[in-house]
N, C-alpha and C positions, 0 to 999 in steps of 0.2 A: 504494500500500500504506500502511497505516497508520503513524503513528512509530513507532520503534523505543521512544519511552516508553511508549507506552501498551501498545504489548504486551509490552513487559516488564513491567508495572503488571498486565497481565490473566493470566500465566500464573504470577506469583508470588504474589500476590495481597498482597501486604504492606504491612503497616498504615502510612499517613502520618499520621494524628493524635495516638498515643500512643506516646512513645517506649520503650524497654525499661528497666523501673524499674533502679536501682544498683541492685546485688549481686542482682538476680535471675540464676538462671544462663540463659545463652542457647539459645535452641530450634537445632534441626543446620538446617546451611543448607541453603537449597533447593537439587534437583538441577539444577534451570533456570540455577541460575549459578556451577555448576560448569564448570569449564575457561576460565571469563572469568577478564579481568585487569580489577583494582578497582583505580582511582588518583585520589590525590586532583586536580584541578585548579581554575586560576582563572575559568576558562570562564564561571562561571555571574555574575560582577562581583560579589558579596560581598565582604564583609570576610572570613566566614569560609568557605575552599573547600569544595567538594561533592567527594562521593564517585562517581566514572565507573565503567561498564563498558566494558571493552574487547573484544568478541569478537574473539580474534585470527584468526577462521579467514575473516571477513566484512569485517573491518576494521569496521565498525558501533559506533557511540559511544551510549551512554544515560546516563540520569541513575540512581543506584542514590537510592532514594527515602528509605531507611532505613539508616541507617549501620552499626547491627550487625553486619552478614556480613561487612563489612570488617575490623570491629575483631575480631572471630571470627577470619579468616584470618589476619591478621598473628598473632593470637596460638598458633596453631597452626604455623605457619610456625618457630617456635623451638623446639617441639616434635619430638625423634624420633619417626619413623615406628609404632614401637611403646609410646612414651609413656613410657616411661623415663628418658628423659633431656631437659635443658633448654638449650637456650642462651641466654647472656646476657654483658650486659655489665656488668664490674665493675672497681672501681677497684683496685690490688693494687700493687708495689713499681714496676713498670715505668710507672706511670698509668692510664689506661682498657685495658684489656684483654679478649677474650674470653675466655669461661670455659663448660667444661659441667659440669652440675649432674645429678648422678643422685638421682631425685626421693625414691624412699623412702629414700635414706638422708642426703640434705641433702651428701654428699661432692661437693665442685668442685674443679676443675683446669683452670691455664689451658691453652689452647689457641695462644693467639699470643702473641711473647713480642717485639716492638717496642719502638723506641724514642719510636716516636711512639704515637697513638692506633688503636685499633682499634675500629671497632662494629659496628653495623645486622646482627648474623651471622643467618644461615636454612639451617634444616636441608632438605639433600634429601630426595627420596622412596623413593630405593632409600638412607638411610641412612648411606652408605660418606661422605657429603664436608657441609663444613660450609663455605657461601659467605660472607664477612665483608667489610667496606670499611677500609681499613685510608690513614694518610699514612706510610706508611711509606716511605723516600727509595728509589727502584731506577736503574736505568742513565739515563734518562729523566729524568729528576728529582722531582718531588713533589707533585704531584696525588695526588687521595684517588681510588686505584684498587680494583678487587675483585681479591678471592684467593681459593680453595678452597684446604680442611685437611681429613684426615680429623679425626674423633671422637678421638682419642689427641693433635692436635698436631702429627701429622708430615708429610709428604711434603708441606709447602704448594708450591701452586703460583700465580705472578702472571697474570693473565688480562688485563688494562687496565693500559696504559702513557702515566700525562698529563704533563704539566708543571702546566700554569694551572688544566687541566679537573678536572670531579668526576664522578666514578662513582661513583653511590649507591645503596642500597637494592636490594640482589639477592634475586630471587626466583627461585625453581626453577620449571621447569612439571612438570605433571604426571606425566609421564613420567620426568622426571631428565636431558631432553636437552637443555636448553636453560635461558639464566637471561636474564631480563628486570628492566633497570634505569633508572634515569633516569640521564642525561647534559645536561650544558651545554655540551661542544661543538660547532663548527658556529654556530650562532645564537645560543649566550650563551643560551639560554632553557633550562628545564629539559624537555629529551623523553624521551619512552620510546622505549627502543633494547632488542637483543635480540642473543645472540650463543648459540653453542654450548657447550657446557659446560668445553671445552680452550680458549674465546679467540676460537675462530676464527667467521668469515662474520659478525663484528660489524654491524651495520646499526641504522639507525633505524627504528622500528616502529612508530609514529604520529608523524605530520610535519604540528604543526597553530602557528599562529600566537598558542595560550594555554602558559602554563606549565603542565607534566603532570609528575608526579612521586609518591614514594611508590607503588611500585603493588605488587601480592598477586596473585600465580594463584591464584586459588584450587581445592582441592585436594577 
């Protein structure tokens, strides 16, 4: 059968020689790579990483040719479901903190209220919970673990418990049942792992010998 690049190249059809001018707005992403997971890794030996697809349902790896729909997703991924609201990260009396932002009227409020740093937050798809990485010290000690909160601030819950390790960059899947992150334990490298949305059937979810990390479901 043919690579996995080129027919991802043939049913997206998207342009490699011109990139998308600054401040044009960007076209909606195709539906051919909806439900993949986009991460960056070193795989390609660059100085600077490329942008992967992940089908999670095939395990199948490609190169995403054109960086936009990556940078699309993340940027949707801080977005509520109905576009009203923002998540983000800002700096306020605690340090780095999250914060949402309701869009027409510019009103934010933090959401995590640590003594350490809190960032990388992504809203779910059913809206009710808002994923964040936070070094905030728990029974375990202090590794940069994930949390969910709702939209208000409250009921947080800790999902990753490290010491050394990092748990980074949570993403929802589509459905809202699952979050996929990069992790450095195990190998010291940066992989992509996957767990439920309570913690639980933690696992790694591509198990390859390059650094993978930053990754997007995109939505």
């Amino acid at each position: 059968r043919p690579p996995v690049l080129v027919w991802l190249d043939k049913v997206t059809g998207t342009p490699t020689s011109s990139p998308t001018p600054t401040g044009t707005p960007l076209p909606a992403i195709p539906d051919v790579l909806r439900g993949k997971i986009a991460f960056l890794s070193d795989r390609g030996g660059g100085e600077v990483p490329n942008v992967y697809l992940l089908d999670p349902d095939s395990g199948r790896v490609a190169l995403l040719t054109d960086r936009w729909p990556y940078s699309k997703a993340l940027a949707q991924d801080q977005v509520s479901p109905d576009g009203q609201y923002a998540a983000s990260v800002m700096d306020g009396e605690r340090g780095t903190q999250v914060y949402v932002t309701q869009l027409n009227t510019g009103i934010s409020w933090a959401i995590t209220f640590s003594n350490r740093i809190s960032y990388d937050p992504v809203w779910s798809p059913r809206a009710d919970l808002i994923a964040y990485v936070s070094q905030e010290l728990g029974p375990q000690g202090g590794g940069d673990d994930i949390f969910v909160v709702n939209p208000q601030g409250s009921d947080k819950q800790r999902l990753t418990y490290n010491t050394w390790e990092w748990d980074k960059h949570p993403t929802f899947s589509p459905d809202g049942s699952q979050i996929v992150f990069w992790s450095n334990q195990e190998t010291g490298r940066k992989q992509l792992w996957i767990m439920n949305i309570d913690g639980s059937e933690r696992r790694i979810l591509l198990n390859s010998p390059y650094n993978d990390w930053d990754p997007v479901w995109i939505k």
